[in-house]
C-alpha positions as CSV (number, residue, x, y, z in Angstrom):
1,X,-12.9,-23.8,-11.1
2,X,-9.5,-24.3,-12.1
3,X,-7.3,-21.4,-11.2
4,X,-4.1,-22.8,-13.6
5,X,-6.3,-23.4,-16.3
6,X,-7.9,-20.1,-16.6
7,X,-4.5,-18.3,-15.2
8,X,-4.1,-16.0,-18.4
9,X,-7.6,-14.1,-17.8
10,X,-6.1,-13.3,-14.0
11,X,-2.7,-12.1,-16.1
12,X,-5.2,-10.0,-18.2
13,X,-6.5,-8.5,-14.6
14,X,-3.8,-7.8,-13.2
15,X,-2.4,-6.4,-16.1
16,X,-5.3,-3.8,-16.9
17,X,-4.8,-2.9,-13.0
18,X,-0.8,-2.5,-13.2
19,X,-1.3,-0.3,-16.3
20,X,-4.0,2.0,-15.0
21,X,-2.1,2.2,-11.3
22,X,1.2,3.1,-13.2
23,X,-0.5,5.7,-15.9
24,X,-2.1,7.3,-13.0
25,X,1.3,7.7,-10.8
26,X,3.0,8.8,-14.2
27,X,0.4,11.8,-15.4
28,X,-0.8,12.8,-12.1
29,X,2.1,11.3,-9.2
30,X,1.0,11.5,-5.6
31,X,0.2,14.0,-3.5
32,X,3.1,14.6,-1.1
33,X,1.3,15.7,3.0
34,X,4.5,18.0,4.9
35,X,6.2,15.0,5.8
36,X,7.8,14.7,2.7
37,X,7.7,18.4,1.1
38,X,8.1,20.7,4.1
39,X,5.9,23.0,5.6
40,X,3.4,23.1,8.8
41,X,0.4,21.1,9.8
42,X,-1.8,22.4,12.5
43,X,-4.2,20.4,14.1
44,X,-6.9,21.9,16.2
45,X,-10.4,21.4,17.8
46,X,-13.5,23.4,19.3
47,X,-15.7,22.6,22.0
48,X,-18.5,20.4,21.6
49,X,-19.5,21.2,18.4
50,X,-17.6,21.4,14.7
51,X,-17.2,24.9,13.3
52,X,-18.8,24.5,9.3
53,X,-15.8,24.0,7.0
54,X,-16.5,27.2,4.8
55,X,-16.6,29.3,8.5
56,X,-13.5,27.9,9.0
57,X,-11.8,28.3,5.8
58,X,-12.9,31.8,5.7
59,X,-11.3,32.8,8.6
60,X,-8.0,30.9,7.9
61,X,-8.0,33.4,4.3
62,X,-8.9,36.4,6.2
63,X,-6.5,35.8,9.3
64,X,-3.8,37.5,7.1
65,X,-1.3,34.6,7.4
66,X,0.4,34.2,3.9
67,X,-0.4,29.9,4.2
68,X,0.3,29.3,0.7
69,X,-1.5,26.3,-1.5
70,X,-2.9,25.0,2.0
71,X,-5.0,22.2,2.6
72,X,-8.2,21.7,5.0
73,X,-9.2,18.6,6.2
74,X,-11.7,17.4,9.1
75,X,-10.1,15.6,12.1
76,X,-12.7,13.4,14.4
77,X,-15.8,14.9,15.8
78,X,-14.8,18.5,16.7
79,X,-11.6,18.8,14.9
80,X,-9.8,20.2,11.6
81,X,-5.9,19.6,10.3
82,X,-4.5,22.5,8.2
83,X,-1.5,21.8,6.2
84,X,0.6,24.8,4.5
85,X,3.7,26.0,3.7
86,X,6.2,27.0,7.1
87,X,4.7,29.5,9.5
88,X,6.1,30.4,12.6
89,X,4.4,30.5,16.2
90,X,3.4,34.4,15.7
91,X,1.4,33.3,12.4
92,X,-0.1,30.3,14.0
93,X,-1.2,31.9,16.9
94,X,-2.5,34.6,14.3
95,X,-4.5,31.7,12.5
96,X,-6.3,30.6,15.6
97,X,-6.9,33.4,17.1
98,X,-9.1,34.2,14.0
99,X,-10.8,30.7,13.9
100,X,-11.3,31.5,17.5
101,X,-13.8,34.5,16.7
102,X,-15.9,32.6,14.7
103,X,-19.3,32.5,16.6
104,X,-17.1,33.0,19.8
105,X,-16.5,29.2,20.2
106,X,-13.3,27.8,21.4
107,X,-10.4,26.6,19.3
108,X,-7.9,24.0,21.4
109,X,-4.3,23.3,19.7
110,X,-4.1,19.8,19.7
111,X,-0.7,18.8,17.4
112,X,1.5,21.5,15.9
113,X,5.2,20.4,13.6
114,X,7.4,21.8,11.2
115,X,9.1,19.8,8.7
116,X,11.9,21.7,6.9
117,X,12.0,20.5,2.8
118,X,15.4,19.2,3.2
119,X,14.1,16.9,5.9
120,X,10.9,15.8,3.5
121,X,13.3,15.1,1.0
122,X,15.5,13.0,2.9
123,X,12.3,11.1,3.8
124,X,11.2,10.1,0.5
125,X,14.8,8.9,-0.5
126,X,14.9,6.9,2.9
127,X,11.6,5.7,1.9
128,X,12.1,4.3,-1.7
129,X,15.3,2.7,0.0
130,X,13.8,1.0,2.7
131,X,11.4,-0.5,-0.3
132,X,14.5,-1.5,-2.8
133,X,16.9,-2.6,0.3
134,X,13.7,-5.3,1.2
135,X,12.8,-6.4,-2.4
136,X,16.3,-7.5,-2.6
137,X,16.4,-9.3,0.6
138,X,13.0,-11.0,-0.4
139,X,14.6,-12.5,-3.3
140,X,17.7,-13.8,-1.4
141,X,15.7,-15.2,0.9
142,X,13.2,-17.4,-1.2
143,X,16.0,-18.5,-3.3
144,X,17.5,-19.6,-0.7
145,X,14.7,-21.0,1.1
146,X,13.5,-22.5,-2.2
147,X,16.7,-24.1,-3.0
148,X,15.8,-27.8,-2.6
149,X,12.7,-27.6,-4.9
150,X,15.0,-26.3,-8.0
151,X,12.8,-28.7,-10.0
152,X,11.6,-28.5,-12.6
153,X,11.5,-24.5,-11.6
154,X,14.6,-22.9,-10.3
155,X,14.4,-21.4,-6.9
156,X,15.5,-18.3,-8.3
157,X,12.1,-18.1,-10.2
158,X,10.3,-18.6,-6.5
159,X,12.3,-15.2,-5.8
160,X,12.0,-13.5,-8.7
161,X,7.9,-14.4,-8.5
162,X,7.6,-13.0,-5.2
163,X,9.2,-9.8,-6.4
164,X,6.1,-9.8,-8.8
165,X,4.2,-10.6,-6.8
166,X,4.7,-7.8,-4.2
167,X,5.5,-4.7,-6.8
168,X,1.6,-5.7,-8.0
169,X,0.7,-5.4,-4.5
170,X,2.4,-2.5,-3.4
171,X,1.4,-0.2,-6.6
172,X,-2.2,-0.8,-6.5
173,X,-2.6,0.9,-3.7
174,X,0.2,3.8,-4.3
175,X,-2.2,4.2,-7.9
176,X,-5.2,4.7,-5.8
177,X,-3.6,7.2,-3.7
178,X,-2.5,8.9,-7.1
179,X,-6.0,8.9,-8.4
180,X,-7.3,10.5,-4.9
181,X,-4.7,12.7,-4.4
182,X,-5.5,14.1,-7.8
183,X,-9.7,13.9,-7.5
184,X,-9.9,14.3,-3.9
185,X,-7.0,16.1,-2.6
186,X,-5.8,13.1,-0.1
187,X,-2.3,13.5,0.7
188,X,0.2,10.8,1.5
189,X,2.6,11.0,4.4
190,X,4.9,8.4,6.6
191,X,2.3,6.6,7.7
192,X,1.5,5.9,4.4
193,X,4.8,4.3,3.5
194,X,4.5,2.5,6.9
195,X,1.4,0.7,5.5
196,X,3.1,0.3,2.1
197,X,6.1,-1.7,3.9
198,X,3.3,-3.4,6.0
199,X,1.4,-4.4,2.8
200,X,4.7,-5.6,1.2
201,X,5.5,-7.8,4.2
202,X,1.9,-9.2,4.3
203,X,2.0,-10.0,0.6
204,X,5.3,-11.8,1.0
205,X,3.7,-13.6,3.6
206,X,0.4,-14.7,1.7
207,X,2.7,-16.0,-1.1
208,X,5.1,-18.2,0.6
209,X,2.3,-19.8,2.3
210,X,1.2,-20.4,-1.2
211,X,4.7,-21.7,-2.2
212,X,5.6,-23.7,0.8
213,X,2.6,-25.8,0.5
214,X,3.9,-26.5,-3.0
215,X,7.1,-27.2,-2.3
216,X,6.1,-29.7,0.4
217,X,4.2,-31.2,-2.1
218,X,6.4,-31.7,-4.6
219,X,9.0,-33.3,-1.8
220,X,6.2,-35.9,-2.0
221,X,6.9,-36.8,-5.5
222,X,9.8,-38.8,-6.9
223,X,12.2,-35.7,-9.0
224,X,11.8,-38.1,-11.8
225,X,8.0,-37.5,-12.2
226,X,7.8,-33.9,-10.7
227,X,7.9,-31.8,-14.2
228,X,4.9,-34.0,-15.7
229,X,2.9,-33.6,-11.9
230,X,3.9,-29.7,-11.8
231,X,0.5,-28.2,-12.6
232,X,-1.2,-31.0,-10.9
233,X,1.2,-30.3,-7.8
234,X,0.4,-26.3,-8.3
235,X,-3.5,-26.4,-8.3
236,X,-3.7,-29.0,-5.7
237,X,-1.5,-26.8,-3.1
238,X,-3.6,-23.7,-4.2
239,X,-7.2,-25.8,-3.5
240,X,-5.1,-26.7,-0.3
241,X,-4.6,-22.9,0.9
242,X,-6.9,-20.7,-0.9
243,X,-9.5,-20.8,1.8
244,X,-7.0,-20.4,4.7
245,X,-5.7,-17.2,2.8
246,X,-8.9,-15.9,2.0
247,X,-10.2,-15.9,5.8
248,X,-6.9,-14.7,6.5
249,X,-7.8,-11.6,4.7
250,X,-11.3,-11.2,5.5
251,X,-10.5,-11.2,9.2
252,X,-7.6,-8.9,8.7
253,X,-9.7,-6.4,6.2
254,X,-12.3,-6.7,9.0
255,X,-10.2,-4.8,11.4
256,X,-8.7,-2.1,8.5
257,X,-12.8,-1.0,8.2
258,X,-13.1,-0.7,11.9
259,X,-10.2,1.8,11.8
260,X,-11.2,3.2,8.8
261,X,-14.6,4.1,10.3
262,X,-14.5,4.7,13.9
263,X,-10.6,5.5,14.3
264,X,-9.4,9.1,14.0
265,X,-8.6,10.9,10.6
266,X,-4.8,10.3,11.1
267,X,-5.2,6.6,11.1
268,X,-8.0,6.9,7.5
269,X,-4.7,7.1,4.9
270,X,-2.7,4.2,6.9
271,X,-5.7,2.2,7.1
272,X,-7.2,2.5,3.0
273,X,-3.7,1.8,1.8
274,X,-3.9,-1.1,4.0
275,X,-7.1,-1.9,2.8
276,X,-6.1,-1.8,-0.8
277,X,-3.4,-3.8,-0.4
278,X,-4.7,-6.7,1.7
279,X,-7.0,-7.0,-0.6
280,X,-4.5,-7.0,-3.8
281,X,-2.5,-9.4,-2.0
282,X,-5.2,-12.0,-0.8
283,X,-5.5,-12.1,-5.2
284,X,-2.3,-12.2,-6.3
285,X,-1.0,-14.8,-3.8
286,X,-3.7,-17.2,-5.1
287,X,-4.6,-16.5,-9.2
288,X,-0.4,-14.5,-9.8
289,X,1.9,-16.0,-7.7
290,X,1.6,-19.9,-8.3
291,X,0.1,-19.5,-11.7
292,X,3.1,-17.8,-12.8
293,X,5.1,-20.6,-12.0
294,X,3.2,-22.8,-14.2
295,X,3.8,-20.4,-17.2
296,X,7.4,-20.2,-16.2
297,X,7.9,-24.0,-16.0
298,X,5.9,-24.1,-20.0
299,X,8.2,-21.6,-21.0
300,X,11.5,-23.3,-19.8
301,X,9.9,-26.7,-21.6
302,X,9.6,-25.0,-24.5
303,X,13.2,-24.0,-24.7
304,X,14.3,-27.2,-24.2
305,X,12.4,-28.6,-27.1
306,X,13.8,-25.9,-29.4
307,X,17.1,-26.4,-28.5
């Protein structure tokens, strides 16, 4: 099948994807854990055998603890994470001492913090920065790696493509958090924007693989004939590297499922956003990325024939 050829149905896709990622962050946003909005998250276990969620959550309502909108969720074999607004060690102690009573089993404090909301503020701002500061740098960097092949497509558009590239990537997966955040109550915290800057970096990766096996091809070619061998050029570097990135990502998404399964609840929300974007990215590298430089390089002929 030819990838170039068929490129607008992937453009279609992607599009429908974008749009339905971006509608859901714009009506519903995400679901911010205490790392980013302040408050307390308890983390706690029994022995040898899990108390029943609705036990548990009874008790947490009847301990007499003002917790606020607070959230529930299981934690390994044994264990449960709470997240509410600030409490202090008196009310915490207050809280487990009436889990505690349940059916006379156990509770063990296992992880206890307490993020202030000017700290969780000055975390999300750090954390769209980090993202901007690294988009920009991207671009610098393919252009300037880029800048030998400036024919018949500028190595600003090898930038400006792998900006594209990666802003598909990265809001897929910050879309899907918005839609379980909103259905299923999953919150996103830091180690969520450490996947998201993971993702963005494995992305940039799948797509200059893409792009350096076409611009070593087209260093094969005489700059005389490389605008009428472009496409040619394009599909035979993606036939060249589409298997290498595809078991690239299967090995990868492998290990994100083994986490995802068998590794503790703290590790589920890093590993799914990793999930979603590997998975994003092993796509656009192959049927976005090069196929936009194609459209790019039909649009610039176009101008030319105009003018």
């Amino acid at each position: 099948m030819s990838i170039i050829k068929y490129r607008k149905i992937f453009y279609w896709f992607s599009g429908i994807l974008i749009l339905c990622s971006i509608s859901s962050i714009g009506f519903w946003g995400l679901k911010f854990g205490v790392d980013f909005t302040g408050g307390s998250l308890l983390e706690f276990k029994t022995e040898g055998v899990r108390i029943d969620k609705p036990l548990v959550m009874e008790a947490i309502k009847n301990s007499g603890v003002d917790l606020g909108d607070f959230s529930l969720r299981e934690s390994g074999e044994v264990g449960y994470i709470l997240r509410s607004k600030n409490i202090n060690l008196e009310q915490k102690a207050a809280v487990l001492a009436k889990i505690d009573s349940i059916n006379e089993i156990p509770v063990v404090e296992t992880r206890f913090s307490d993020i202030g909301p000017t700290l969780g503020k000055e975390l999300r701002s750090q954390a769209v920065l980090a993202v901007i500061l690294v988009a920009l740098l991207i671009v610098m960097y393919v252009a300037f790696v880029f800048r030998k092949v400036s024919k018949p497509v500028s190595s600003w558009n090898y930038g400006l493509i792998t900006t594209i590239t990666f802003v598909h990537d990265v809001v897929v997966p910050i879309g899907l958090f918005s839609i379980l955040g909103h259905f299923a109550g999953i919150e996103v915290d830091t180690l969520f924007v450490v996947a998201i800057l993971v993702v963005l970096g494995y992305s940039i990766n799948d797509t200059i693989v893409v792009f350096d096996r076409i611009r070593e091809n087209l260093m094969g070619i005489d700059e005389k004939q490389r605008g009428a061998k472009f496409e040619e050029t394009v599909e035979k570097s993606l036939k060249d590297t589409w298997a290498r990135s595809i078991n690239t990502s299967l090995t990868t998404l492998l290990s994100l499922l083994a986490i995802y399964f068998v590794g503790g609840e703290v590790t589920k929300i890093f590993s799914l956003a990793m999930i979603a974007g590997v998975i994003s990215g092993a796509y656009s590298s192959i049927f976005i990325s090069a196929p936009l430089l194609v459209t790019i390089k039909k649009w610039n002929d176009k101008k030319v024939l105009k003018s």
